[in-house]
MIKOL-959521 format. One line per field, with one value per residue (C-alpha): x, y, z; residue number from 1. Coordinates in steps of 0.02 Angstrom, whole numbers, plus 50000, padded with zeros to 5 digits. Each point is the difference from the previous one (the first is absolute). Example, Ala and Ser with C-alpha at 12.3 -4.5 7.8 and 13.67 -1.06 7.14 Angstrom:
REM MIKOL-959521
xx: [50615_50069]
yy: [49775_50172]
zz: [50390_49967]
pos: [1_2]
***
This chain:
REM MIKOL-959521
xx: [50823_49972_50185_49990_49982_50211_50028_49930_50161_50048_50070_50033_50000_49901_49921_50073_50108_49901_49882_50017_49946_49900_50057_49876_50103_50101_49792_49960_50168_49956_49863_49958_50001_49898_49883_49964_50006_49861_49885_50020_49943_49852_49955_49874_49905_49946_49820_49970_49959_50116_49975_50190_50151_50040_50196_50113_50163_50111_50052_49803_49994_50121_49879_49829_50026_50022_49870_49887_50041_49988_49827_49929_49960_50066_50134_49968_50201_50008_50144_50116_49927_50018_50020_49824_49910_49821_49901_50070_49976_50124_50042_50145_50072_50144_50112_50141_50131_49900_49825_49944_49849_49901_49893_49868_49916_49821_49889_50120_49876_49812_49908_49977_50144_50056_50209_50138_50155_50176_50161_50180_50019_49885_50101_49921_49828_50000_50034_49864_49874_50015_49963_49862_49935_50039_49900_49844_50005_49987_49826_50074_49985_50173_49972_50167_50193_50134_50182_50168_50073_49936_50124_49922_50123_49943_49799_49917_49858_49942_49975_49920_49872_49911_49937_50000_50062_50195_50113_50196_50079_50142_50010_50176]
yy: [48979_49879_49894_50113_50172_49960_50033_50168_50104_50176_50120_50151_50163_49942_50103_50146_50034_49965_49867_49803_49909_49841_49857_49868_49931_49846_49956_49988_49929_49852_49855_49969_50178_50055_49882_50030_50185_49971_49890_50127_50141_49906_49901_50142_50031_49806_50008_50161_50017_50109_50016_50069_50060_50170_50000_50118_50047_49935_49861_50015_49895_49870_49963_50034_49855_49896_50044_50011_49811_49946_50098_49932_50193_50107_50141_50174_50097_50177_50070_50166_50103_49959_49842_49929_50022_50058_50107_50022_50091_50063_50027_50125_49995_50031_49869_50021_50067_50070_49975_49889_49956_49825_49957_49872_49955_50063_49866_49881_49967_49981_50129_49915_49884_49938_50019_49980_50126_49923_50101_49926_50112_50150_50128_50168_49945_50123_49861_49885_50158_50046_49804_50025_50159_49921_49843_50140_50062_49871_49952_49840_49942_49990_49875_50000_50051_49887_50020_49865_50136_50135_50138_50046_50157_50095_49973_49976_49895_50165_50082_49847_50040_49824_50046_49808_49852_50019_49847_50004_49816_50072_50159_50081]
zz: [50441_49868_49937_49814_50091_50047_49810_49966_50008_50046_49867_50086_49891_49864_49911_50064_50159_50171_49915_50054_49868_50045_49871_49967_49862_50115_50045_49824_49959_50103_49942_50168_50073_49867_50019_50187_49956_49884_50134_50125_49886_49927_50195_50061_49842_49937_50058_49933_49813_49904_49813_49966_50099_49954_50008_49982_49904_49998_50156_50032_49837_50043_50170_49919_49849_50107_50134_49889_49937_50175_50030_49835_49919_49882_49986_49970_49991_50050_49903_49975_49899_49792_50044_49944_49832_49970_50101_50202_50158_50087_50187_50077_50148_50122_50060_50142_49872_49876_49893_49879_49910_49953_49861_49964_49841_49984_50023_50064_50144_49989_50094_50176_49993_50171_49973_50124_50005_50001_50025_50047_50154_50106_50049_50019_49901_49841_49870_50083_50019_49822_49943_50126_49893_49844_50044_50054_49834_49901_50118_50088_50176_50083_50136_50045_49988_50031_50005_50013_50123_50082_50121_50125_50055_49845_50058_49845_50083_50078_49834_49937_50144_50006_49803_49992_50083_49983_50029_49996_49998_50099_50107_50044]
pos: [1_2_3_4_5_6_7_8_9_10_11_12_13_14_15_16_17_18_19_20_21_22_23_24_25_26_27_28_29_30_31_32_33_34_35_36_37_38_39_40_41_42_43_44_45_46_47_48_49_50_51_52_53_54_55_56_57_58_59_60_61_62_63_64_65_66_67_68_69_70_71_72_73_74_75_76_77_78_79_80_81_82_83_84_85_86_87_88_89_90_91_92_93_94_95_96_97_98_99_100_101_102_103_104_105_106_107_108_109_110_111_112_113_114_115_116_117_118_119_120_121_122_123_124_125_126_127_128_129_130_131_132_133_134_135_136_137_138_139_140_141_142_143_144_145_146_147_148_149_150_151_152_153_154_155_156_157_158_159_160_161_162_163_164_165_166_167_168_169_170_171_172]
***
């Protein structure tokens, strides 16, 4: 495991009773972490061309600014609904405690863009499947989906079912 994977920290019963918690914030906390965190993520999509990452709220933000620095294209936020003016689309979905939706802004994307997903963590796939959707809808090409952390107990590569390459800098 790489040396920054030691700092993401277990907060057991958060958000509810039953849930561990995966805390990124000690990664992100740290220059040097980060940093690595950030070159792992972007290291298996440099010789592809990707017009924008397609990150999501809210720690999906604080890796896709910077990936998308480090991969030299822009930065398309999916964000909680009434969170974005104009004209949006919006995507609902069910999470492992709950459901949620995401919206975009209409025409944030040319029709045939080639984008990237980025998420903090995979767990069971329904946040990353709904960017997925989102991404559909708004006519781009989603040549990938990456993620700082992805748990492989709750299986959410399996619903993902090989929709795109999907790479996780760090598997527990």
């Amino acid at each position: 495991m790489p040396d920054w994977s030691q700092k993401v920290r277990d907060v057991p019963d958060f958000p509810k009773p039953g849930i561990v918690f995966k805390d990124i914030m000690p990664v992100l906390a740290d220059a040097e972490a980060f940093t690595d965190a950030i070159v792992a993520m972007a290291r298996p999509w440099r010789d592809l061309p990707i017009d924008a990452i397609v990150c999501i709220e809210a720690r999906g933000f604080l890796l896709g600014a910077p990936l998308a620095r480090e991969l030299g294209c822009g930065l398309v936020p999916l964000r909680k609904p009434g969170k974005l003016p104009g004209a949006t689309l919006e995507q609902r979905y069910a999470l492992e405690y709950g459901t949620d939706a995401l919206e975009a802004q209409a025409g944030a994307l040319a029709p045939g863009a080639r984008v990237l997903l980025v998420d903090d963590v995979l767990a069971t796939g329904g946040t990353l499947l709904a960017a997925h959707a989102l991404a559909q809808r708004m006519e781009a090409h989603v040549v990938g989906a990456g993620v700082l952390l992805e748990l492989a107990f709750l299986d959410g590569r399996a619903r993902w079912n090989g929709i795109a390459p999907l790479h996780a800098a760090m598997v527990v």
